[in-house]
C-alpha positions as CSV (number, residue, x, y, z in Angstrom):
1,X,51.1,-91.0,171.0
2,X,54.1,-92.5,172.5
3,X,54.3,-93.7,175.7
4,X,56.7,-93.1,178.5
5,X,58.1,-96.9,177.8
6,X,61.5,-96.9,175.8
7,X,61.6,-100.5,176.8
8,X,59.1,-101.8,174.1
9,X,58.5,-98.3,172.4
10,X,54.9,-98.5,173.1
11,X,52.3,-96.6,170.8
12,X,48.8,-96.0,170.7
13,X,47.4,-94.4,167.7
14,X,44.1,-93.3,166.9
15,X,42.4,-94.8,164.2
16,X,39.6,-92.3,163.3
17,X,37.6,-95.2,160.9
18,X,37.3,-97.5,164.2
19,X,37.3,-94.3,166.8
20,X,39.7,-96.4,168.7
21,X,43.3,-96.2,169.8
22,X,45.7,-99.1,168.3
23,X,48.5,-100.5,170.7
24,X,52.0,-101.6,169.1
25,X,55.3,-102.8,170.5
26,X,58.3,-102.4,168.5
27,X,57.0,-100.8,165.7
28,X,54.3,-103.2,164.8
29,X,50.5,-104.0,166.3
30,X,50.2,-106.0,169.2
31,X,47.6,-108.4,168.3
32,X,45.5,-110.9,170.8
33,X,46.2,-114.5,170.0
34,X,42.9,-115.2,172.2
35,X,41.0,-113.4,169.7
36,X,42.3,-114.3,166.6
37,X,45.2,-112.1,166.7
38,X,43.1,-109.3,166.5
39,X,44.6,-106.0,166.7
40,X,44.6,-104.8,170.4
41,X,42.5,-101.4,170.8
42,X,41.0,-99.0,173.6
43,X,38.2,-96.3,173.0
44,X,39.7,-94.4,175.6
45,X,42.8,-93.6,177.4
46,X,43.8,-92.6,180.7
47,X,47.5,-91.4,181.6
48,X,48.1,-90.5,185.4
49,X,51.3,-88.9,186.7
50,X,52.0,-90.4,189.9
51,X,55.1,-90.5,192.6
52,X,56.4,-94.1,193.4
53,X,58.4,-95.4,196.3
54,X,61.6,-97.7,194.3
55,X,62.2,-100.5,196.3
56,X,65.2,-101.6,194.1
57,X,66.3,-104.1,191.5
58,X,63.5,-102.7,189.3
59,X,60.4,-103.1,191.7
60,X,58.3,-99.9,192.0
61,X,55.2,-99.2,194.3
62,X,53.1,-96.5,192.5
63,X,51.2,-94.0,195.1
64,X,48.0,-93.9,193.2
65,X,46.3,-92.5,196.7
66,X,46.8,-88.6,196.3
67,X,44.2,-85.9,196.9
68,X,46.6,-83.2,195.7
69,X,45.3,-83.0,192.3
70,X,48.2,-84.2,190.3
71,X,48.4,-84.0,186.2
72,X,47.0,-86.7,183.5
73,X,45.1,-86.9,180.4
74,X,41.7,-88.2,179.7
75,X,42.3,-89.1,176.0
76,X,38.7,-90.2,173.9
77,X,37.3,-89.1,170.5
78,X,40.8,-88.6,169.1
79,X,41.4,-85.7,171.5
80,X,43.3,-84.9,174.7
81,X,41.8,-83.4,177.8
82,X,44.3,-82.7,180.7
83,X,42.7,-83.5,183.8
84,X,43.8,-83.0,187.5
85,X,42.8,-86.6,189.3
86,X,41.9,-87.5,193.0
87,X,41.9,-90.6,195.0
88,X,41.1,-90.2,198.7
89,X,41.0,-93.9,199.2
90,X,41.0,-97.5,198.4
91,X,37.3,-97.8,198.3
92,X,36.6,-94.9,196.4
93,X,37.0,-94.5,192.7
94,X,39.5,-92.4,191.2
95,X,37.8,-88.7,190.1
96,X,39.3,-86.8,187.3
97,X,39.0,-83.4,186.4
98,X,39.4,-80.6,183.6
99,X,42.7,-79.2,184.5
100,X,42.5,-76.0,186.6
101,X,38.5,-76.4,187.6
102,X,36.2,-77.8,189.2
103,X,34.3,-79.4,186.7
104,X,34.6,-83.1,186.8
105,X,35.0,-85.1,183.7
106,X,32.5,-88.1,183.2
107,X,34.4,-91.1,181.7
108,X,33.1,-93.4,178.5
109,X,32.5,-96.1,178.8
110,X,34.5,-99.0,177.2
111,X,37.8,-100.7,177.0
112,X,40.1,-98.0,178.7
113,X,44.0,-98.3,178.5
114,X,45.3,-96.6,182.1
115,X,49.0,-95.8,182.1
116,X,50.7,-94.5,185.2
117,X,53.7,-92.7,185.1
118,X,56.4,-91.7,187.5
119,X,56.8,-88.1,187.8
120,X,60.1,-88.5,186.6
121,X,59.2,-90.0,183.0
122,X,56.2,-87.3,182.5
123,X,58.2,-85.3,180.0
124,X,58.3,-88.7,178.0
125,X,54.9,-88.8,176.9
126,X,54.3,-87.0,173.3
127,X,50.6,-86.7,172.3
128,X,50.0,-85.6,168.6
């Protein structure tokens, strides 16, 4: 999967022996000095489209408040789900669901990489 992040040319790929999704930078694995340069993982991913107000020189303030029902993926067990997600407000959690119903999607738990993206870099992302 690449990410939307042309800077670093950020990956995740799923390794199907661990069931979780290795990170790299620049073609190689980003590894965790605090951990013995272990290999950075998630077992799942979440990937939110999301408008943003640019302030300039770089600085971007996501608007991860919507109740529209805007695009992501839920991506765990090697697949992809696209989900429509909802926040109403700051003190409720974020609710995602299965793209075009009302069934909402109940999140695994564990170490989950959350990506948002500006509308305008959606078309980056490539799943396989």
């Amino acid at each position: 999967m690449q990410l939307p992040f042309g800077h670093n040319k950020s990956t995740l790929k799923y390794n199907e022996e661990t069931g979780t999704y290795d990170y790299y930078e620049y073609g190689q694995a980003h590894v965790d000095p605090q951990h013995g340069n272990a290999q950075l993982t998630f077992k799942n991913l979440l990937i939110q489209d999301c408008t943003f107000t640019d302030l300039g020189d770089g600085y971007l303030i996501y608007n991860v408040l919507d109740t529209s029902g805007r695009s992501g993926y839920y991506i765990t067990n090697g697949k992809a789900i696209e989900v429509n997600w909802y926040k109403g407000s700051d003190t409720v959690p974020t609710t995602f669901y299965k793209k075009g119903t009302s069934e909402e999607i109940k999140l695994n738990t564990g170490k989950t990489y959350i990506s948002i993206v500006p509308s305008d870099g959606w078309e980056d992302i490539v799943i396989k």
